[in-house]
N, C-alpha and C positions, 0 to 999 in steps of 0.2 A: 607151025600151024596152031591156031587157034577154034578151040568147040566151045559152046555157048550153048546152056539151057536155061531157062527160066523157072520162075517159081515165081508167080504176084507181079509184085511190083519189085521182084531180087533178081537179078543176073550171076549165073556163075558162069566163069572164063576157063577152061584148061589150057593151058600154055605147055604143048610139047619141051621145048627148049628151053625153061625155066624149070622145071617141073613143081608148078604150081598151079593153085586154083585162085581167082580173084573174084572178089564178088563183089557187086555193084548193086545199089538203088535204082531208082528207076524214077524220076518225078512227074508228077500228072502233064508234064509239057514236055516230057520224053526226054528228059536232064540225065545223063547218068551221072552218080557221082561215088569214087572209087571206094570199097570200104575196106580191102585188104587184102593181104594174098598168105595164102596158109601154103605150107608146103605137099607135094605128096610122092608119091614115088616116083623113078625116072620113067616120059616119054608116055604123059595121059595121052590119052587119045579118045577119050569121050567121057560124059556123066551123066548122069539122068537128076533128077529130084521126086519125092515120093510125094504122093498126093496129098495137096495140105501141108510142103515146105518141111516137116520135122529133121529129115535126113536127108542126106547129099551125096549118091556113091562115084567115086572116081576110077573108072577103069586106065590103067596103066600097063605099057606094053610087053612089060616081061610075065601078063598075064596073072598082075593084082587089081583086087578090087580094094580102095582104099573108102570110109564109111566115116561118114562128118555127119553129128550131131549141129543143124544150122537154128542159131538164137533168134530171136524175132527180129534185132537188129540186123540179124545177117554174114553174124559172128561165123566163125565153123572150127568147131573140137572135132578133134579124128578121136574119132573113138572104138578104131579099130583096123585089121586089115588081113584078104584075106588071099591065098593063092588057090585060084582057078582052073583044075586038072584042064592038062591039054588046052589051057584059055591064054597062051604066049602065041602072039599074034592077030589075036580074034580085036575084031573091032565091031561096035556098040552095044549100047547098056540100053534098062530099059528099068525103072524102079515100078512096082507097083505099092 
C-alpha cells in the first residue's frame, strides 16, 4: 500500500513494503518526475508535511514517527526519530 501527501509542487510516497519514502516533483502540466527514495522504518503507513514544506514526519507501524528535514529540491535528511507510547498500530499523522 501506498500514502501520498503533498507539499507545493513535492509529492512524498510511503511505500508499506519497501519501507521507504519517495519523493516526486510535480511540473506545471502535472509531470511527475521521481526524485528518490530515503529509507524509513519498517511498514509506514502515513505522513503528513508541515506548513511551508520544511519537515516531513513518517509515521510507521511498530508505532515510530520518523522526522525528515525536506531541501527545497525535495531532498529528505532524517533527522530523527521517535517512539510513540501506546502509538503501535495507530494509523494517521497530522503535522502542524
Amino acid at each position: 500500500m501506498t500514502w501520498v501527501t503533498s507539499d507545493g509542487s513535492l509529492l512524498f510516497a510511503s511505500n508499506t513494503g519497501s519501507a521507504a519514502e519517495s519523493g516526486y516533483s510535480i511540473s506545471a502540466s502535472g509531470q511527475l518526475t521521481l526524485l528518490g527514495q530515503t529509507a524509513t522504518d519498517p511498514a509506514t503507513i502515513d505522513a503528513s508535511a508541515t506548513p511551508g514544506g520544511q519537515f516531513l514526519y513518517v509515521q510507521a507501524g511498530p508505532g515510530v514517527v520518523d522526522e525528515f528535514a525536506v531541501a527545497p529540491a525535495g531532498s529528505l535528511t532524517k533527522i530523527g526519530s521517535v517512539t510513540v507510547p501506546n502509538g503501535s498500530g495507530a494509523e494517521g499523522i497530522v503535522a502542524r
